[in-house]
C-alpha positions in Angstrom: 13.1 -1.9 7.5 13.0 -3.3 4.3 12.3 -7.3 4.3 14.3 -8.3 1.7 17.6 -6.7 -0.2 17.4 -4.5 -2.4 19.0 -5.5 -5.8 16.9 -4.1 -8.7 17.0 -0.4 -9.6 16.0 1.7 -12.7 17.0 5.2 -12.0 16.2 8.6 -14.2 17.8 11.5 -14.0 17.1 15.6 -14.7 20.4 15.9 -16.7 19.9 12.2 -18.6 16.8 12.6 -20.3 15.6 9.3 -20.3 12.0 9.3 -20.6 10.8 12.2 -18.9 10.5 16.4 -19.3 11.2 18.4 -16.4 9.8 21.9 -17.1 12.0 25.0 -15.3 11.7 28.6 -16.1 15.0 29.8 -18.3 15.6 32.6 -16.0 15.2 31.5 -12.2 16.8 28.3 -12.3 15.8 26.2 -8.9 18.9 24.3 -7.3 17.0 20.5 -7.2 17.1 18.4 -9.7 14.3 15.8 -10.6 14.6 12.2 -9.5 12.6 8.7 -10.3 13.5 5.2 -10.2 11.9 1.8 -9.6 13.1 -0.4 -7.0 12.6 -4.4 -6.3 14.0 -7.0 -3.8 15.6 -9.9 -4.3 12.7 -11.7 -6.3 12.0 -9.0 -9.1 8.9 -7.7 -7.1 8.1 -4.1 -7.0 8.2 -2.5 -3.3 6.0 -0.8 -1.4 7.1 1.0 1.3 8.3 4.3 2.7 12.2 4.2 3.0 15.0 6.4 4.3 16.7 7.2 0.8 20.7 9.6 1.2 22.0 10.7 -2.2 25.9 11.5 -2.3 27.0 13.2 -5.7 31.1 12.6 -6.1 33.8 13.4 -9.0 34.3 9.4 -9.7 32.9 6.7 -10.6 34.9 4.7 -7.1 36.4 6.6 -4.6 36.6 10.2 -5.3 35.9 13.2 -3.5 31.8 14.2 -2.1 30.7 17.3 -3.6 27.2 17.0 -2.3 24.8 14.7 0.2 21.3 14.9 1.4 19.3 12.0 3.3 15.2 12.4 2.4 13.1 10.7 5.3 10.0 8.2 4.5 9.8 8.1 0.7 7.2 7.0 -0.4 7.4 3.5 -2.8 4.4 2.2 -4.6 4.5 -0.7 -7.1 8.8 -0.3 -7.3 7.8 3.2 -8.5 9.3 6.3 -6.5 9.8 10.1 -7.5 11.9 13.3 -5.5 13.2 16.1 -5.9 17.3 16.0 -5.0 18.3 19.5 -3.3 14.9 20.2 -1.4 16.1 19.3 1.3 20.0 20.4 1.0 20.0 22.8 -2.3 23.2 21.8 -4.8 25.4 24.2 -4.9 26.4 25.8 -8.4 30.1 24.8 -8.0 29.1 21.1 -8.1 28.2 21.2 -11.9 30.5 24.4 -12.9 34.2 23.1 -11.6 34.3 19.9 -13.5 32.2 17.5 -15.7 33.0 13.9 -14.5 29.8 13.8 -12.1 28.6 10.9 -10.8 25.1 10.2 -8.1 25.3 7.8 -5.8 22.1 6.1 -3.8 21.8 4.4 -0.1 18.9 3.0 1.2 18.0 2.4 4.7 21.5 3.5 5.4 23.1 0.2 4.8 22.0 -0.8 1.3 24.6 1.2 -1.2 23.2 0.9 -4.7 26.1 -0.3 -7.5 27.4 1.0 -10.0 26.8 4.3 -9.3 25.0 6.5 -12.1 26.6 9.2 -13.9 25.0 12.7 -14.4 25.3 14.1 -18.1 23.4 16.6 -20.5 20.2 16.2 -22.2 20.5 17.0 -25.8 18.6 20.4 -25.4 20.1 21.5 -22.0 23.1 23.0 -24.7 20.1 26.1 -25.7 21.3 27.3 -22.3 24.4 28.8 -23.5 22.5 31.3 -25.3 19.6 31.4 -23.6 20.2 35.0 -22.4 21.2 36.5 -25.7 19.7 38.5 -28.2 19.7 35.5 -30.6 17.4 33.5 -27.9 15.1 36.6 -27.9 14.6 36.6 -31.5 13.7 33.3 -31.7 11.4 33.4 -29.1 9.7 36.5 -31.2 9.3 34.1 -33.5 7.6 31.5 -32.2 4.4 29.5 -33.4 4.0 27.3 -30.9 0.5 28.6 -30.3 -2.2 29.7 -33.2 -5.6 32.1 -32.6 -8.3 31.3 -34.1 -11.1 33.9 -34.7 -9.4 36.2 -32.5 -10.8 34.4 -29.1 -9.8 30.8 -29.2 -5.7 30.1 -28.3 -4.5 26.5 -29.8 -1.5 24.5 -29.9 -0.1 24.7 -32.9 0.4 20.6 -33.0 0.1 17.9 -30.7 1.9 18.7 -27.5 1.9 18.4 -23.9 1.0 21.6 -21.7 3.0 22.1 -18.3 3.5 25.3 -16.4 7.4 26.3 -16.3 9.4 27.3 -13.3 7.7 24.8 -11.0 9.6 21.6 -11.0 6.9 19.6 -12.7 7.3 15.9 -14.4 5.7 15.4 -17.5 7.0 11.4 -17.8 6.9 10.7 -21.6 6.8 9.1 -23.8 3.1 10.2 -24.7 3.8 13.7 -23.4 1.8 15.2 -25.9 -1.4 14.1 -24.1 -0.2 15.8 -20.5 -1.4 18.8 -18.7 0.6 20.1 -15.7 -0.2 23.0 -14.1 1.0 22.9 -10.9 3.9 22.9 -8.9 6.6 20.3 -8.2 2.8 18.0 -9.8 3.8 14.7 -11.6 2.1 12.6 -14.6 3.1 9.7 -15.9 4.9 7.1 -14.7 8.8 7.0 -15.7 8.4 4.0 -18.3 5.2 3.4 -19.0 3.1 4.6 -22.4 0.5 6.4 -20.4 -1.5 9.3 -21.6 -4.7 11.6 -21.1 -3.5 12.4 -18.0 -4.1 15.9 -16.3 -3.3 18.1 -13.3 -5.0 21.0 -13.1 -3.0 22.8 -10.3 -2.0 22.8 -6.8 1.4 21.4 -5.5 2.4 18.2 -5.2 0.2 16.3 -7.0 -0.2 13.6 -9.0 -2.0 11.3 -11.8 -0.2 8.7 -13.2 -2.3 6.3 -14.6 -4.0 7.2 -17.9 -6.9 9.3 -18.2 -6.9 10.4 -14.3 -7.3 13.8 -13.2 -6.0 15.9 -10.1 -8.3 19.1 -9.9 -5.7 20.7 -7.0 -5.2 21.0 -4.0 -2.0 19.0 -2.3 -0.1 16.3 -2.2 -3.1 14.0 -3.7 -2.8 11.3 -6.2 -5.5 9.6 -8.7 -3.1 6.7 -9.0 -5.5 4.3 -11.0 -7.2 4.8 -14.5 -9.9 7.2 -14.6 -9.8 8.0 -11.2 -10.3 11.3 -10.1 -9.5 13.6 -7.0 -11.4 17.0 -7.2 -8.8 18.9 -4.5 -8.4 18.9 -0.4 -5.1 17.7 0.9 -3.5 14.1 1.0 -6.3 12.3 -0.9 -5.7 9.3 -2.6 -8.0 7.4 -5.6 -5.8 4.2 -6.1 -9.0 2.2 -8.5 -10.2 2.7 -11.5 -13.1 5.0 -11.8 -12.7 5.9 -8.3 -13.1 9.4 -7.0 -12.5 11.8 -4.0 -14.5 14.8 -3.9 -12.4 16.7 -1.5 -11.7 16.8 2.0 -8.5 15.9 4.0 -6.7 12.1 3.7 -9.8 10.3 2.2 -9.0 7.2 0.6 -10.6 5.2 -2.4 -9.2 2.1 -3.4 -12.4 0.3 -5.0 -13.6 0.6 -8.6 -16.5 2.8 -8.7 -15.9 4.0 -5.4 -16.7 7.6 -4.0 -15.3 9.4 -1.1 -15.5 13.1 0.7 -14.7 15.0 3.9 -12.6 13.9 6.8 -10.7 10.4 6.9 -13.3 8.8 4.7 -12.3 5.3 3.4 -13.6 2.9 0.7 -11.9 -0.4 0.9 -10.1 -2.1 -1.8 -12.8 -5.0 -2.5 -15.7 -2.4 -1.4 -17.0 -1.8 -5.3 -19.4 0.7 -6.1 -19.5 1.9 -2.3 -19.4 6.0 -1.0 -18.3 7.4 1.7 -18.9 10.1 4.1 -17.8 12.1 7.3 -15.0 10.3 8.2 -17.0 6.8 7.6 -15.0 3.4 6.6 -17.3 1.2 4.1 -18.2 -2.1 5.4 -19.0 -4.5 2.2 -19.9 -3.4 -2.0 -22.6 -1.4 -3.1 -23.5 0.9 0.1 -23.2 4.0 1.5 -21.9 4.5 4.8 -22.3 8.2 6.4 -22.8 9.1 10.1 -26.6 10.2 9.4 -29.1 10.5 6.4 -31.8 12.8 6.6 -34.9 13.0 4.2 -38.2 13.6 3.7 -39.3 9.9 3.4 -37.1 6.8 3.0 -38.4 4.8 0.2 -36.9 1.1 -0.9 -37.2 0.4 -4.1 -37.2 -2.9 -5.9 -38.8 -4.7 -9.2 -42.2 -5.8 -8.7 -42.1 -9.2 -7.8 -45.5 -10.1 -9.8 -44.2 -8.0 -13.0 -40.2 -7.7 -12.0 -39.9 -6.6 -16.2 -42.6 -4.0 -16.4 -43.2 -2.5 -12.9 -41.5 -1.2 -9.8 -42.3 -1.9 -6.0 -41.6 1.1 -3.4 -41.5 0.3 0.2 -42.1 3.3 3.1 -39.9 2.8 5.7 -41.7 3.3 9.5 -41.0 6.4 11.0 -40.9 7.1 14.9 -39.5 9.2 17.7 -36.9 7.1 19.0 -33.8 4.8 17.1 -36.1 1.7 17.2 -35.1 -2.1 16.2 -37.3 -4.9 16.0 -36.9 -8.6 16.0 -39.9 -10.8 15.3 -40.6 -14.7 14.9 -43.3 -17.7 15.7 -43.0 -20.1 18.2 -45.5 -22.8 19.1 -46.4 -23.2 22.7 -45.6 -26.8 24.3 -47.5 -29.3 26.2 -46.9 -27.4 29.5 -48.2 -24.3 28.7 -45.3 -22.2 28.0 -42.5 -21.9 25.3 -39.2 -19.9 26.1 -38.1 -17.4 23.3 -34.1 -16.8 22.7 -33.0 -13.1 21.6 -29.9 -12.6 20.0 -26.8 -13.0 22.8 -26.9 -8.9 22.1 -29.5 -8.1 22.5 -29.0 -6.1 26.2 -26.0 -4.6 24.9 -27.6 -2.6 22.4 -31.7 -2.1 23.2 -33.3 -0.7 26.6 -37.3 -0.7 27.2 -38.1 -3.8 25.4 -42.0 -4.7 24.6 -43.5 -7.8 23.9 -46.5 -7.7 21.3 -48.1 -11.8 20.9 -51.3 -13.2 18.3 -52.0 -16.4 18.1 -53.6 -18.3 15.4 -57.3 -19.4 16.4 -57.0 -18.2 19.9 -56.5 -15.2 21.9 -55.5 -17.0 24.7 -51.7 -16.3 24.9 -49.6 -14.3 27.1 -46.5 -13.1 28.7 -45.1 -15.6 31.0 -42.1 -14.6 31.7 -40.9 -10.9 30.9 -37.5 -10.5 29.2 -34.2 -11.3 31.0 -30.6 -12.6 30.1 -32.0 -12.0 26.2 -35.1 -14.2 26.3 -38.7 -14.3 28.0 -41.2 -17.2 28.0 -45.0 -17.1 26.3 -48.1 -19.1 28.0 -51.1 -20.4 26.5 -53.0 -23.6 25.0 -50.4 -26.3 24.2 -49.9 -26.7 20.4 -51.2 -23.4 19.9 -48.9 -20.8 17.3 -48.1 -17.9 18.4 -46.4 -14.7 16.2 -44.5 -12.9 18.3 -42.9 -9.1 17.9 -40.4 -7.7 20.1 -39.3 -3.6 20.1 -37.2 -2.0 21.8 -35.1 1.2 21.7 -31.6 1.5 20.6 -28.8 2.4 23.2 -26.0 2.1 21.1 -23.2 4.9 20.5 -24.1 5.8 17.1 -28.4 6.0 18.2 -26.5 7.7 21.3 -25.1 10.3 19.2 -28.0 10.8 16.4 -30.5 11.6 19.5 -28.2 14.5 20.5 -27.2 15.6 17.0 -30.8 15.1 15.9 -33.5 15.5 18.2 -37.4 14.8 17.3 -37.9 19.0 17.6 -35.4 21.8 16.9 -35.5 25.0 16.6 -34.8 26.6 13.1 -30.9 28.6 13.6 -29.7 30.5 10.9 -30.2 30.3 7.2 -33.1 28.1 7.8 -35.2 30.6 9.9 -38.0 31.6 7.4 -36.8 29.0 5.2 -39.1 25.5 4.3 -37.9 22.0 4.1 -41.1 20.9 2.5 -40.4 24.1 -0.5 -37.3 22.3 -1.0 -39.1 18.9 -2.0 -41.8 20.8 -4.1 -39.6 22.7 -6.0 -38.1 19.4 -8.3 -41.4 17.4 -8.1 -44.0 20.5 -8.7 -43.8 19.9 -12.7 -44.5 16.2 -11.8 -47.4 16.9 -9.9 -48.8 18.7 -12.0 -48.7 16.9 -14.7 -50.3 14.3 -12.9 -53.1 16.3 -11.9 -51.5 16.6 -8.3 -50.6 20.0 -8.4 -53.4 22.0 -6.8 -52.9 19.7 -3.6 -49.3 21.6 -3.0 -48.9 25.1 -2.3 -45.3 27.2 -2.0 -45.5 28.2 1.4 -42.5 31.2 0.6 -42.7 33.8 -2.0 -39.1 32.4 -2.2 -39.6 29.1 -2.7 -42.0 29.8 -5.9 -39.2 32.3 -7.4 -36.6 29.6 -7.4 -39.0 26.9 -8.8 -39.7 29.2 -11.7 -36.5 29.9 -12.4 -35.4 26.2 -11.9 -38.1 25.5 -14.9 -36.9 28.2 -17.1 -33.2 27.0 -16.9 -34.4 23.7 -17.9 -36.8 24.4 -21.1 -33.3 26.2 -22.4 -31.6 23.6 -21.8 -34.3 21.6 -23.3 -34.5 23.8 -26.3 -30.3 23.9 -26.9 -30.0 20.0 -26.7 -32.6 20.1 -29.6 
């Protein structure tokens, strides 16, 4: 339920023409007709929300007599902005528009809230071509037309600056930069009813839409790229809402953080999660990271400026391989007067770690020990008083996620499918060969596949054309 009254509405109709083309084929005309408006409360501030919305078009502009009435379920209301198609869910019947002229639409919301005055349907200017749209005249001026020049014989362009959308499918093109609009699709939308937006493209699909200027819907369905410059390749019910955001595909995957990448199942970037990806059905956790069920690669290697020359060198860090999902937890404690000193773990530390080990050095001594073994997250080190002692603790991860990984991705597995005769460590040698060899590395490496050394060569001889066409 809505939690304040509705009062302000800006409504645009198919037959008014106010700020909007809606593209239909001359000869199959559908029985809908296209619908936007923009709604507020009581304040002046835009809703968001999804409302029950029932449409009643009658022959007056009080009273009179119902010639039609649908009720659309969950409509979806972002910013004040909404957009539907009146007749797809109860088509209009011809005899509403061709036994009389005084038409008038009337709007309900929620089932209680009746929208005042109602609005009354008339012509655009051009809808008048359709009295001779069938005739020999419309034919010959179609014959005629130079709405498209060829150039060279193999290169079709407009003839002027116009807007491109594909006919018959109950697209919006909302002007008025429709010039700058591609739509492609079917019942797709650009634009926003209103607003000077342009560069704004959909590519196909159904459903779709971009409505902020220079975003891009590549297909697929009912997705949106709802922010400038975001992007949503295809997949179904995907949703870049920031700027420079992007979905690469997948099913209900959700960007709403400039810079932010998503792809797969259910993946989500959060709104203040900047220049953060997504994978697998993942939700992002803070900015700048990538959050995916697992990683795999050759080695893992953290990168950083040098600390001693941060300007003119780079620092890379290994990371410590084993055969078990390992954390560590390390410190330095100084043993007291009596001979022992109690070390505290984190409060959870059981809930997460099974077959903890103790590893102790102390400085000047080797006389330190284990006192007490590790219980109720802490264990107790013996020794000379005053003595300091550096202190490592291991242990291996029981969590779900090490749980899962273990299973998923044991320490040995067989090769299954395409990767039967096939070599990981090809894979790595075919982009670095050229670097190793220049660095006098190269007779160290070998292509273990007659394979592998095909695609490196053909690898180098796509990029020394490219190489030679950029100069």
């Amino acid at each position: 339920m809505l939690p304040k009254t509705i009062t302000g509405l800006v409504l645009i109709l198919l037959a008014i023409g106010h700020g909007r083309v809606v593209f239909s084929g001359a000869r199959a005309v559908p029985k809908m007709l296209g619908y936007q408006g923009y709604l507020t409360d009581t304040l002046g501030s835009p809703i968001d929300d999804s409302l029950d919305m029932t449409f009643r078009i009658l022959d007056a502009v009080t009273g009179g007599i119902e010639l039609w009435n649908e009720n659309q379920i969950n409509v979806p209301v972002e910013q004040g902005n909404f957009s539907l198609l009146l007749g797809s869910v109860n088509n209009i019947p011809d005899t509403v528009f061709t036994q009389g002229t005084d038409r008038w639409l009337e709007m309900i919301i929620e089932g209680t809230d009746t929208l005042q005055p109602r609005t009354r349907i008339a012509s655009a200017a051009y809808a008048y071509m359709a009295t001779y749209s069938d005739t020999a005249e419309y034919a010959k001026n179609a014959a005629t037309d130079s709405d498209w020049v060829r150039v060279d014989g193999a290169v079709l362009f407009t003839a002027d600056y116009v807007g491109i959308a594909r006919g018959g499918a109950e697209n919006l093109v909302c002007v008025p930069r429709e010039w700058t609009h591609i739509n492609l699709g079917v019942a797709c939308t650009t634009g926003v009813y209103g607003l000077d937006y342009d560069c704004m493209t959909v590519s196909g699909g159904y459903g779709n839409t971009a409505r902020r200027p220079y975003s891009t819907v590549g297909g697929g369905e009912f997705n949106k790229a709802n922010s400038t410059c975001a992007t949503v390749s295809g997949g179904i019910a995907n949703t870049a809402s920031a700027s420079y955001s992007t979905v690469g595909g997948g099913y209900a995957d959700t960007v709403a953080a400039t810079y932010g990448f998503a792809t797969n199942y259910s993946s989500k970037v959060e709104s203040d999660h900047n220049n953060s990806a997504a994978f697998t059905g993942s939700h992002t956790i803070g900015a700048s990271q990538v959050r995916a069920a697992l990683f795999s690669t050759g080695t893992a290697i953290f990168t950083m400026d040098h600390p001693s020359e941060p300007m003119n060198k780079i620092l890379n860090q290994y990371a410590v391989g084993a055969s078990e999902p390992m954390l560590m937890y390390n410190g330095t404690a100084f043993i007291d007067e009596d001979g022992r000193v109690a070390v505290n773990l984190p409060d959870y530390f059981h809930q997460i770690n099974r077959n903890p080990r103790i590893q102790l050095t102390g400085v000047g001594t080797s006389d330190v020990y284990v006192a007490e073994d590790i219980a109720e997250n802490r264990f107790t080190i013996g020794g000379k008083p005053g003595t300091k002692v550096y202190w490592t603790v291991t242990a291996e991860r029981k969590d779900m996620h090490a749980e899962i990984a273990r299973i998923l991705t044991p320490v040995e597995q067989p090769k299954t499918g395409d990767l039967i005769g096939h070599s990981l460590d090809v894979d790595a040698l075919i982009s670095t060969y050229e670097i190793l060899k220049k660095g006098g590395d190269g007779a160290k490496f070998k292509f273990r596949t007659d394979d592998g050394r095909r695609v490196y060569e053909e690898s180098k001889r796509v990029i020394e054309e490219e190489g030679k066409e950029r100069k």
